[in-house]
C-alpha positions as CSV (number, residue, x, y, z in Angstrom):
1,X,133.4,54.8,128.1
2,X,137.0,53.5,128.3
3,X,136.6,52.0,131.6
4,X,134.1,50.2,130.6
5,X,135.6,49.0,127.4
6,X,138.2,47.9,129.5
7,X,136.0,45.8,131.9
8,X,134.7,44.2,128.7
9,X,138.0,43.3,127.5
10,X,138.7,42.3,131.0
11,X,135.7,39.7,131.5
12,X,136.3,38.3,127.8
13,X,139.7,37.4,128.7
14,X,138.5,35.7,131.8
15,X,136.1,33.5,129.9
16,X,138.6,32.6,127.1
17,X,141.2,31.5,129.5
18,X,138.6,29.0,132.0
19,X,138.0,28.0,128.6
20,X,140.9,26.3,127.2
21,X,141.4,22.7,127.6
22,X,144.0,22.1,130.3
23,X,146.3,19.6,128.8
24,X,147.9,16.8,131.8
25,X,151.9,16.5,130.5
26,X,151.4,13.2,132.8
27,X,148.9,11.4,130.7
28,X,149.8,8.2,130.8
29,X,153.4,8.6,131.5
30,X,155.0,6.5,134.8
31,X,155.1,8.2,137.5
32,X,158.6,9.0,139.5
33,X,159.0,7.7,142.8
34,X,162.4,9.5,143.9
35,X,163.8,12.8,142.6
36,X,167.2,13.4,141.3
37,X,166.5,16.8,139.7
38,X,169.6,20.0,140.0
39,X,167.8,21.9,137.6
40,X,164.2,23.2,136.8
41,X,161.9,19.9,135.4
42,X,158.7,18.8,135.2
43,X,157.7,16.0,137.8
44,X,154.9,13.3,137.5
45,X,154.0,11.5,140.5
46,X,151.6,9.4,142.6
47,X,148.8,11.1,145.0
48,X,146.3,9.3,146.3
49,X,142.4,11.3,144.9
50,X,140.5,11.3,148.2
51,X,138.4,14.1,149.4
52,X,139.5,14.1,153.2
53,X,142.3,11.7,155.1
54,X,140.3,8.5,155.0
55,X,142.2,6.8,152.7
56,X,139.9,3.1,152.6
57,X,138.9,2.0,148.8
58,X,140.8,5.4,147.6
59,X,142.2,5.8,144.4
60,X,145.8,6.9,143.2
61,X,146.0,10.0,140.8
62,X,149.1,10.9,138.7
63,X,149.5,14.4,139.2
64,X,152.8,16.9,138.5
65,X,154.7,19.7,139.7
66,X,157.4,21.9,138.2
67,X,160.7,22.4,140.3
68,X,162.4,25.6,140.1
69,X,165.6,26.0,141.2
70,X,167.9,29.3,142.3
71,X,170.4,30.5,139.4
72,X,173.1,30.0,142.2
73,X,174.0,26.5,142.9
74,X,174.5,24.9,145.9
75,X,175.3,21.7,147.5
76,X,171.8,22.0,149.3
77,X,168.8,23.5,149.6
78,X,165.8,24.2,151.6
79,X,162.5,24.4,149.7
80,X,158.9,25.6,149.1
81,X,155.9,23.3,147.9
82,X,153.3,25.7,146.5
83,X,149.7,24.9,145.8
84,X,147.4,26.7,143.9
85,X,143.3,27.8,144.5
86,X,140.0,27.3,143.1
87,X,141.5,28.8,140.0
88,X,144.2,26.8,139.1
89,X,147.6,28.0,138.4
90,X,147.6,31.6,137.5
91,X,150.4,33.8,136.1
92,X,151.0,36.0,139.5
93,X,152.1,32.8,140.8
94,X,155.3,33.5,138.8
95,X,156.3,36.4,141.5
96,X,156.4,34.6,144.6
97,X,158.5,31.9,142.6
98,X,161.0,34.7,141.3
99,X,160.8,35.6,145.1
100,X,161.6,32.5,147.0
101,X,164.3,31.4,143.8
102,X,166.1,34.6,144.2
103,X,166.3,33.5,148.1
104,X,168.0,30.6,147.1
105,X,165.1,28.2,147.8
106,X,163.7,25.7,145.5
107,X,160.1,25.8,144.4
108,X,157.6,22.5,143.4
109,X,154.4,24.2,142.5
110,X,151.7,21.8,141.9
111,X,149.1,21.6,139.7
112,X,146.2,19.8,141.4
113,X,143.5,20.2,138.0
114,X,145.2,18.6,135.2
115,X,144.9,14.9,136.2
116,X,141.4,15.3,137.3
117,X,140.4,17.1,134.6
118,X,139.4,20.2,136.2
119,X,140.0,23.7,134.6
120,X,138.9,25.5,137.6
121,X,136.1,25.4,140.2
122,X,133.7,27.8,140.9
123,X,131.7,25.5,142.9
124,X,134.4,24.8,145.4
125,X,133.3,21.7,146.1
126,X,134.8,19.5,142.9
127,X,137.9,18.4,145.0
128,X,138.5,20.3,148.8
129,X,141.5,21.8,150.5
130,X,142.3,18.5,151.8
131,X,142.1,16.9,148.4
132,X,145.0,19.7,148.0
133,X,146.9,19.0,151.0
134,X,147.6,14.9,150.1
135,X,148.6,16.4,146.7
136,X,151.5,18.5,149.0
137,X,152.2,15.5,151.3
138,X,152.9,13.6,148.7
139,X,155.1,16.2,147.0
140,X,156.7,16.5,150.3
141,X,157.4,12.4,150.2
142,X,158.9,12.4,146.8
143,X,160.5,15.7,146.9
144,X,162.6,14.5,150.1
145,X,163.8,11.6,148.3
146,X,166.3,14.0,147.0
147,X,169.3,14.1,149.2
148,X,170.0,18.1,148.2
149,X,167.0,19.1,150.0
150,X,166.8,19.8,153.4
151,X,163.9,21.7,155.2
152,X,160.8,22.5,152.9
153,X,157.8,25.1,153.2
154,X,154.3,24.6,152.7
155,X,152.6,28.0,150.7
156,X,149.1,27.7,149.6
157,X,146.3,30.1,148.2
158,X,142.4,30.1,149.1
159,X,141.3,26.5,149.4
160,X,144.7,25.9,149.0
161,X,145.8,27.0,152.0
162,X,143.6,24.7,154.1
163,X,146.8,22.2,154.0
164,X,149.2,24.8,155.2
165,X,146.5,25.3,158.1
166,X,145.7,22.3,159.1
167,X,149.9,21.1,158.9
168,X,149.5,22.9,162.0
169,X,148.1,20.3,164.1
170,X,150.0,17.4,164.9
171,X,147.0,15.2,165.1
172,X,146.2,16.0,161.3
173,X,149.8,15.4,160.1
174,X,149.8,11.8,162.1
175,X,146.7,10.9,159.6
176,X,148.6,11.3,156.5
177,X,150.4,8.6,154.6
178,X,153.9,10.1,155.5
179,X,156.1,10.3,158.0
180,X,158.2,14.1,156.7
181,X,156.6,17.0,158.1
182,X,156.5,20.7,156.5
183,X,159.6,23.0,158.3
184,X,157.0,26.1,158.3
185,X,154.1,27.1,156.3
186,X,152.2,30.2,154.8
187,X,148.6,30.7,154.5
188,X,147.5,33.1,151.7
189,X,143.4,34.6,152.2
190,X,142.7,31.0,152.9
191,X,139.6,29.6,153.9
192,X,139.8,28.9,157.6
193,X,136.5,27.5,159.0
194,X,137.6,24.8,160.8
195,X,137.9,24.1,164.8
196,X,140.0,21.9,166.9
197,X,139.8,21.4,170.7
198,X,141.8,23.9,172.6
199,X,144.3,21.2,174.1
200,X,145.8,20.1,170.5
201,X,149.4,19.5,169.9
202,X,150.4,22.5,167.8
203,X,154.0,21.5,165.5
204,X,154.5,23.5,162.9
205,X,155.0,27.2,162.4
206,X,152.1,28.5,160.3
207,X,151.2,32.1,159.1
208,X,148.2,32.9,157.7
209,X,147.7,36.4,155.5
210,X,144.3,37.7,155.3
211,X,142.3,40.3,153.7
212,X,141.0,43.0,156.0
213,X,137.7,43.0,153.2
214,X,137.8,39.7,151.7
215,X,134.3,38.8,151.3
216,X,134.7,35.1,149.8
217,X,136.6,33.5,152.6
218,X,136.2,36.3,155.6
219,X,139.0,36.4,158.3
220,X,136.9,36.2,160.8
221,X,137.3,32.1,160.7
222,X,141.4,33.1,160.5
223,X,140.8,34.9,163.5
224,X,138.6,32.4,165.3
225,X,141.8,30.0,164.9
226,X,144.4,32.7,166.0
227,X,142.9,33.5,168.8
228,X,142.0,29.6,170.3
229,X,146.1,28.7,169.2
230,X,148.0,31.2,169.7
231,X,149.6,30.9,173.3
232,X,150.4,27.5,172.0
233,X,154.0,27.9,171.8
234,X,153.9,31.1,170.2
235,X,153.7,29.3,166.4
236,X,151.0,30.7,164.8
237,X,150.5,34.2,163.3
238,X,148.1,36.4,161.8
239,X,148.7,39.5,159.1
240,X,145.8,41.4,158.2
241,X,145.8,43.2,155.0
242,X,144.4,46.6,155.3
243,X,141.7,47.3,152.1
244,X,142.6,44.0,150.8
245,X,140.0,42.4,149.4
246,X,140.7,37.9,147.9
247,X,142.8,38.1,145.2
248,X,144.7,41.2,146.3
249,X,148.0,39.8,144.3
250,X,146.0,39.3,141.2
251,X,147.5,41.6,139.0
252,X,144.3,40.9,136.7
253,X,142.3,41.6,138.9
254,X,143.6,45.2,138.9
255,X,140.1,47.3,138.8
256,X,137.8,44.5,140.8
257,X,134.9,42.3,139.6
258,X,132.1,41.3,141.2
259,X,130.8,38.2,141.0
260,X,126.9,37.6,141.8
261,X,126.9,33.8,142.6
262,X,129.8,33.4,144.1
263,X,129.5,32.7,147.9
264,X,130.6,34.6,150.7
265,X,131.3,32.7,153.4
266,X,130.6,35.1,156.5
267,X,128.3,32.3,158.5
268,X,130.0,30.5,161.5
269,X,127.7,28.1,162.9
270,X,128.1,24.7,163.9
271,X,126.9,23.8,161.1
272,X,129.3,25.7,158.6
273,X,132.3,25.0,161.0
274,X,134.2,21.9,160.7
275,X,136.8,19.7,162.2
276,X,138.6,16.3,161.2
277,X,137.3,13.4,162.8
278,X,139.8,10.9,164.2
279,X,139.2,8.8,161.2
280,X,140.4,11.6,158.8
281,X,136.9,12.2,157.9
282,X,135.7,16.2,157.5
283,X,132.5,16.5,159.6
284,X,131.2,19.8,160.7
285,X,129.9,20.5,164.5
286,X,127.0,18.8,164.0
287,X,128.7,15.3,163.4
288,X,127.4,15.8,159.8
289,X,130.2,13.9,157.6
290,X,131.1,16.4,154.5
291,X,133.0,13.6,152.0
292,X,131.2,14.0,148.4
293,X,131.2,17.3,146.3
294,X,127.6,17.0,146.6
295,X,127.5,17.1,150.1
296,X,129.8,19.9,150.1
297,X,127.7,21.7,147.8
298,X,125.0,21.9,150.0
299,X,126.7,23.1,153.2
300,X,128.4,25.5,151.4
301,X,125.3,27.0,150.1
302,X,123.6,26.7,153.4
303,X,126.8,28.5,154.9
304,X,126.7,31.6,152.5
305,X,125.5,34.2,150.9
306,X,125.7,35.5,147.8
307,X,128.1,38.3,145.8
308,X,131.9,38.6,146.6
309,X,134.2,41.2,144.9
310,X,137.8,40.7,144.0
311,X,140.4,43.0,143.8
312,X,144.4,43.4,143.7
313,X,145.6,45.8,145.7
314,X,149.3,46.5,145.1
315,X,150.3,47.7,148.4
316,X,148.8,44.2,150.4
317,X,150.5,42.8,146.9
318,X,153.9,44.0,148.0
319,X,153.5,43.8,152.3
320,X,152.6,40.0,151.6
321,X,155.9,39.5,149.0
322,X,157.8,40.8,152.4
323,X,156.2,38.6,154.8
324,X,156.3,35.5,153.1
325,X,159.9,36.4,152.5
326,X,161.0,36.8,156.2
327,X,158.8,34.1,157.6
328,X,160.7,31.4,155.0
329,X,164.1,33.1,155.9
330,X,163.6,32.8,159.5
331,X,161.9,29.5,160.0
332,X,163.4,27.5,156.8
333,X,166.8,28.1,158.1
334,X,166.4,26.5,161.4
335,X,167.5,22.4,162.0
């Protein structure tokens, strides 16, 4: 009887929080186009709201990020751009920010909703992990512009952590509207199904984190990548969590939920594996072009089936904290 009074109070909170209104602090403010920040502040700035790196007849979006800095000061720092999920910002974010701070690292998390009016997506197909990884490119540009910051990190969650994947390949950074590059980056249960020929110019270090049972976005596809890049200069790595299921650092997630429509993302196929196209389009095996939330929609039901379960697990919680922690100290500190 309690447990389940609990699991009732645990659902209601779920559906009062996707249901307040998420307010955009950059609502018609300018945006910034250099950084002169020492201390924590909020930052609006310009992005440009495509859904892949073809940038013809885009749009620019107005967009923010927080920057937190370490309580001890220094003349320079390095730094980590963090990007959020399907779900938005969430509260256990706050942990890996105390973490990196207390490094002595600078954090820009990004909020990728606000602007586009988006409280969270259950579809994930409203905006895709590229969407997310021009929103970090361009927080890379602007965050650079500060002359206190010297090598900066790339740490994303779910379909955020496409970016940090793909910042992998050199051909995929060359398409973006920058010329900075991501030091190193972190993967967190990302979704990974996408393919590259073997002979690709791998640049950047990247480690992904998976869950041994994750059921939305299965590390089989995280696997698939490892094993095709790995002997490429040694600069890719793969953790498997052991019982961990997505969401293992979600605190709230603390006794699981199951969700019955949610889609589980266990077929590889050419159809439900993609690449980039020279262009910058997505296009899966197929040559299909994926470039509308509607056509996204439809692959992705095509390329699932349905029912995943979430879960924190305290014990993946903790291993990733350490992990993310000794990648960034290693590969942030080298010129």
């Amino acid at each position: 009887m309690y447990r389940s009074f609990l699991l009732f109070l645990l659902m209601a909170l779920i559906i009062s929080s996707c249901s307040r209104t998420k307010k955009d602090p950059c609502e018609n403010q300018e945006p910034k186009s250099i950084i002169t920040a020492t201390s924590d502040t909020l930052v609006c700035f310009e992005s440009v709201d495509s859904y892949d790196l073809d940038y013809i007849d885009k749009k620019k979006v107005v967009i923010y990020g927080e920057l937190f800095f370490p309580q001890s000061k220094k003349d320079t720092y390095n730094a980590v751009i963090m990007t959020h999920g399907s779900g938005g910002k969430r509260r256990y974010h706050n942990k890996y920010i105390d973490l990196l701070t207390e490094m002595g690292l600078v954090v820009f998390q990004l909020d990728h909703y606000a602007a586009r009016k988006i409280k969270y997506d259950k579809t994930f197909s409203k905006v895709s992990g590229l969407t997310f990884m021009n929103d970090a490119y361009a927080a890379l540009n602007i965050l650079k512009t500060n002359n206190i910051i010297n090598n900066v990190g790339y740490l994303g969650w779910s379909q955020g952590g496409v970016g940090p994947i793909l910042s992998h390949f050199k051909f995929v950074n060359d398409l973006l509207p920058t010329k900075e590059r991501f030091q190193a980056s972190i993967a967190l249960y990302p979704y990974c199904g996408f393919t590259f020929p073997s002979n690709v110019i791998t640049e950047t270090p990247l480690l992904m984190i998976t869950g041994a049972d994750d059921d939305l976005t299965p590390e089989a596809a995280c696997r698939n990548i490892y094993s095709k890049f790995f002997r490429n200069d040694n600069k890719i790595n793969l953790i498997s969590m052991e019982n961990a299921r997505h969401g293992f650092d979600n605190p709230f997630l603390f006794f699981g939920i199951t969700f019955d429509k949610l889609p589980n993302l266990k077929i590889i196929n050419e159809d439900c594996t993609l690449t980039i196209t020279k262009t910058g389009e997505i296009e899966n095996m197929k040559g299909v072009v994926i470039n509308t939330p509607e056509i996204s929609e439809y692959f992705l039901d095509k390329c699932s089936f349905k029912g995943v379960t979430v879960k924190y697990n305290h014990e993946a919680t903790q291993k990733a904290l350490k992990e993310v922690s000794e990648f960034f100290s290693k590969n942030l500190s080298i010129e």
